[in-house]
Phi, psi and omega in degrees: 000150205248104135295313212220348197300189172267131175192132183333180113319112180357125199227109168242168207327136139093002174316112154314129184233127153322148164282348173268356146293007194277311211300157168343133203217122184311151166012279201282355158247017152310149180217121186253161193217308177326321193297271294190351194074341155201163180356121148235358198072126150279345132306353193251334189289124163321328186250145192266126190240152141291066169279119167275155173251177173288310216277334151297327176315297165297339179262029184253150171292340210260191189207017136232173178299305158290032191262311198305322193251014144278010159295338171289127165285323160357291154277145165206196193243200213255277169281143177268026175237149190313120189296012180293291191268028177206133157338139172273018176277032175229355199232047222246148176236159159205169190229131166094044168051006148344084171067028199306136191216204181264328187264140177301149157267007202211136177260167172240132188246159167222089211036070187064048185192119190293121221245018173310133180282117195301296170328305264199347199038354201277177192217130179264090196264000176263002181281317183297100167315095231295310209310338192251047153283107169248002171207143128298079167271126169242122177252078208288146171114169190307154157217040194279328177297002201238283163335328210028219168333138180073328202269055183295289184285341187150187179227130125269139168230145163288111141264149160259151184310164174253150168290142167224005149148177192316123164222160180233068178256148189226104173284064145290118180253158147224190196188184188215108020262170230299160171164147197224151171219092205207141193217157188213145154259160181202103168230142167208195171223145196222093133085216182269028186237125153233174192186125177239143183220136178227135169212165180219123184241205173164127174233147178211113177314353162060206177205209191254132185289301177238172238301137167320301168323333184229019176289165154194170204327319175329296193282132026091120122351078152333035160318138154208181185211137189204175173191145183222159184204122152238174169203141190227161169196152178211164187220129172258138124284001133125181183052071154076355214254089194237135153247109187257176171185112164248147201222138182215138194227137160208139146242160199225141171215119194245142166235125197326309196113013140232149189305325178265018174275128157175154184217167189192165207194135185238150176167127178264131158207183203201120149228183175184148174209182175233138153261082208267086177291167183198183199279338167257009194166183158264135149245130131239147182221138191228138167215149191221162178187166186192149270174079185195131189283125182239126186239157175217131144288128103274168184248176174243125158243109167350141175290002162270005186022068174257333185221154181218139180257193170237138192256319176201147175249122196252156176222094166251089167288157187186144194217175178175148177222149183203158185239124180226115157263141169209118177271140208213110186302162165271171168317132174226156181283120148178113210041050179145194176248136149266135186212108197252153183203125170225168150196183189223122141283110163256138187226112183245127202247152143224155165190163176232186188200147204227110164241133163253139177270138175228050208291143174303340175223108204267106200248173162297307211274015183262115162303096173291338182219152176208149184215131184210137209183184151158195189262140142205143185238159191230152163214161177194149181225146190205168176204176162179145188240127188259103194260063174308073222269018188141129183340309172305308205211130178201157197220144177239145133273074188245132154233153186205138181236149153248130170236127182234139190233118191260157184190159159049036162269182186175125149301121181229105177253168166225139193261192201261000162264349168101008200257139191253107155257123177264138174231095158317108171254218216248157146318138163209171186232175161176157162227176174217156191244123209198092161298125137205176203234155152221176183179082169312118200207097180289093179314288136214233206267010181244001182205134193230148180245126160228163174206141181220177180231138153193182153259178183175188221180150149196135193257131128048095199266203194272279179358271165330314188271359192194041169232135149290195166207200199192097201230108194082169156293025180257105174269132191248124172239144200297185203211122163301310194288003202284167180226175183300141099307147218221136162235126147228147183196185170221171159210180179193132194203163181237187169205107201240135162241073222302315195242184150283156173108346231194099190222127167234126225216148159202145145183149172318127156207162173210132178307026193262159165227117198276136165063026170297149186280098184264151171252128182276160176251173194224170205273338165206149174276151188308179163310320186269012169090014174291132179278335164253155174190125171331102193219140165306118196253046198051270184214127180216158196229119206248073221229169159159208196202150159219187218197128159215131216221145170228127172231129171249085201271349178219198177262013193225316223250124145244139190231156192222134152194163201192152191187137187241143172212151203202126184224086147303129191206138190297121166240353181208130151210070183320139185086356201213034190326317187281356186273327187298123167109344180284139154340100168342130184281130156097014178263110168277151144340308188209150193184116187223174195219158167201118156277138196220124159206136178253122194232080182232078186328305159345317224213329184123117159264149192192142184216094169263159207221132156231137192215118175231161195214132189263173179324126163200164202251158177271325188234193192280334182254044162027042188262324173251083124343145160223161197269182133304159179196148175262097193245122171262133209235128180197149182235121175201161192208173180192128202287124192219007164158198198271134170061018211230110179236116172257100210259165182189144150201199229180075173265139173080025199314316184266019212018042181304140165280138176202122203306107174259012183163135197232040164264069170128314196221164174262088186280188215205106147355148191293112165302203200275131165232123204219125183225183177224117176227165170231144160240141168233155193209104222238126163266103190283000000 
């Protein structure tokens, strides 16, 4: 976690960087881009950001993208289990304990493009090949005002490494329990021409999800598999005049841990822009899109799980395109410094959801086939003045309006006479309006004060209003009728850096969140045996503080730590009456990190890491506890010859058991895991 590290400037694909820009850059010339939408100084930004750097990224023990980013207590998934062994309709994110759900509340960028599944609101966290991770910034609190639609909870964004000139890197692992890995980069530069190409692959026989105590003959070894590829290219044409263009293909294949469970998922994507400067400013246009089959098996398992049928087969094809301009004033003078930023988004979504049904007794009236989908457009205007109103003191200002639109849903089911009901549904509309204010203030040059205000939205996606889904033997079903949820809230925080070396952060926010999207349990089941179904759920009230302090006390030696405490709780639930007071489902209480690393590459970098996580319910009536659990972690590599490094790390050190989920059945956390690897890394 970055109080003080070093960490870049904005990079989007194939951007030339000098190499003497890599190195380490003191404080005050850190540079973040997520708070504000553009280039800041990180000490400077009004809001409290967060930064992985590349060289934590590489020394982190862990090995996908969301493990790396529980090391934030901040963050977590929907479910706490490791996307290897879980769907990504279980890996829906949030932050500071908004809502946790299957769909994210926090959006993810990927170098400032959105990478959030347009059907699904979920994150494919294995698609970024990690070798071309070169920053993480996460910027926990609303941001619908600068963001719109996903930024409910907060931003993450993804950079990619920069060119810095011909490089050649090659990543290999292998492990325990078996799993092979292997990843590669390739960059250079032709001229005003760059170009990067990446890929990944990766396979693991996983291990058994569930819990020892409730297996039977069914269960299984959990395996999966995936590969991923991108390639970028850009033409700088001098003065500021830049044209990109990026393409990414990633797949995936999971399997539940019984022979008939497993989801898998093809998906394409594309983007490219321009960067046109000028006498009042920068424009840039950005246009994206993405292109993808998402499949799923569930199963019937007998309660002695002696047997398993197949229960329903799912096909969610889904495509979405989207366009952003955006502008970004030079400084202008007038009491103070200014810096305006407006843009216009447009976002176009489509998908369906294609399911066969398999009922245990097939009747004329058992619905056997459902096909359920439809369209949504998004447009959103934003503006923001970044005030500097002296070196000391400055105020951000962002409004934004949104508008959506749902269109061309429809239900098309077929029953067991073979007879076809199509049900339309209505068309509807809707907009939100995403104020906010922040404001930063260097008491002096060692001790900083910030506090903001805002609101933020996140609307409904085609997934929610119209897919179930099914987790465990518990089935959930969707709700035509859901509406955006809506948040306000604040934070207020200090930051004092007393020596060098020695950054300590802390701060309070507090929450509501109106109308969340819930999966509710029912008084009784639907027709179609669902026990739960997706409902706007009144209120729930979201409040605490986290605290992260980084010391670099030697010239090898750094230590990090950090711990979120979070008391989410139902304050209104018309119709549920018995839901008030209870605790948000899949929200622990606490949640810390404590990091140790020695980094003197010649001689041996090592890194250990405890990451602990507290008590939390699997459901909405707190009725399935799940415990807390501590997991020790460690990593180390040591440099064997010019570009040439050899690794070994150890997630889960004591093997601790530990619960991530009680729907229907009781799953289980990742065990002792052990992998070994060599990277070469050859300046072509």
């Amino acid at each position: 976690m970055v109080l003080g590290s070093s960490a870049l400037g904005a990079a989007p694909p194939g951007e030339i960087v000098d190499p003497a820009s890599q190195e380490p850059s003191p404080p005050s010339l850190e540079t973040v881009v997520t708070a504000t939408r553009t280039p800041r100084p990180l000490r400077d930004v009004p809001t409290s950001v967060t930064v992985l750097p590349r060289n934590e990224i590489a020394q982190s023990p862990t090995q996908t993208l969301d493990e790396l980013l529980r090391t934030l207590p901040s963050f977590a998934t929907f479910r706490r289990t490791s996307s290897l062994v879980s769907d990504p309709t279980a890996q829906g994110v949030n932050l500071r304990g908004i809502g946790p759900s299957g769909v994210s509340r926090s959006l993810v960028l990927l170098d400032g493009v959105p990478g959030n599944d347009a059907f699904g609101g979920w994150f494919y966290w294995r698609q970024i090949p990690r070798i071309g991770i070169d920053r993480i910034e996460v910027v926990p609190g609303g941001g619908s005002a600068i963001y719109g639609n996903y930024a409910l909870g907060g931003v993450i964004q993804v950079f990619s490494r920069p060119v810095i000139g011909p490089e050649l890197e090659i990543d290999g692992a292998a492990g325990y329990p078996r799993q092979l890995a292997l990843a590669a980069r390739a960059a250079d530069r032709f001229g005003m021409v760059s170009g990067i190409l990446e890929a990944e692959g990766f396979s693991t026989s996983g291990y058994p999800v569930v819990a020892p105590r409730e297996r039977g003959p069914v269960d299984q070894d959990a395996p999966s598999d995936h590969a991923t590829a991108t390639g970028s290219f850009a033409f700088d044409l001098g003065q500021g005049l830049r044209i990109w263009a990026k393409g990414g293909y990633f797949w995936e294949q999971q399997n539940g841990g019984t022979p008939l469970s497993s989801a898998s998922v093809h998906s394409g994507s594309y983007s490219g822009g321009v960067t046109l400067p000028g006498a009042i400013g920068n424009f840039d246009y950005t246009f994206f899109g993405h292109v993808q089959d998402f499949r799923q098996n569930r199963s019937r398992i007998n309660p002695t799980r002696s047997s398993e049928v197949p229960a329903a087969r799912q096909d969610v094809p889904s495509d979405d395109q989207g366009l952003t301009i955006q502008w970004s004033s030079r400084a202008l003078s007038w009491g103070g410094t200014h810096q305006l930023t407006s843009s216009v988004e447009l976002r176009r979504i489509h998908g369906i959801s294609q399911e066969d049904l398999f009922p245990a007794l097939v009747s004329a009236s058992s619905i056997v086939r459902r096909e359920t989908g439809g369209d949504q457009l998004f447009l959103g205007v934003s503006g923001q003045d970044s005030y500097q109103i002296s070196s000391a003191l400055e105020v951000v200002g962002a409004l934004r309006l949104d508008g959506w639109r749902n269109f061309h849903a429809s239900k098309v089911t077929q029953d067991g006479s073979q007879t076809r009901t199509t049900m339309p549904f209505a068309d509807r509309a809707d907009r939100q309006l995403s104020p906010k204010l922040a404001a930063r203030y260097r008491v002096v040059e060692w001790f900083t004060v910030r506090a903001g205000g805002y609101t933020a939205f996140r609307a409904p996606t085609l997934n929610e209003l119209y897919r179930p889904f099914q987790v465990g033997n518990i089935l959930t079903a969707a709700n035509d009728q859901l509406t955006a949820e809506t948040l306000g809230g604040g934070e207020a925080g200090l930051e004092l850096n007393p020596r060098a070396g020695l950054s300590i952060r802390g701060t309070g926010f507090w929450n509501v969140l109106h109308q969340p999207i819930t999966n509710v349990t029912l008084a009784a089941p639907l027709a179609d045996g669902s026990q739960r179904q997706r409902k706007n759920l009144g209120r729930a009230q979201i409040r605490g503080f986290e605290v992260d302090a980084g010391w670099h006390f030697s010239h090898a030696w750094t230590a990090g730590l950090a711990y979120t405490f979070v008391d989410s709780r139902v304050t209104d639930a018309p119709g549920v009456p018995q839901l008030v007071g209870n605790r948000l489902a899949q929200d622990p209480v606490h949640r810390g990190n404590l990091r140790l690393t020695f980094d003197l590459p010649t001689l041996l970098v090592a890194t250990v890491q405890v990451r602990f996580v507290g008590p939390q319910f699997e459901d909405d009536l707190n009725q399935l506890p799940m415990p807390g659990f501590l997991l020790i972690d460690l990593a180390a590599s040591r440099r064997i010859g010019s570009g040439v490094e050899v690794y070994a790390a150890i997630e889960n050190l004591l093997n601790r058991r530990y619960l991530v989920g009680r729907a229907g059945i009781d799953t289980i956390g990742q065990p002792f895991t052990a992998r070994v690897g060599l990277r070469l890394h050859l300046g072509i």
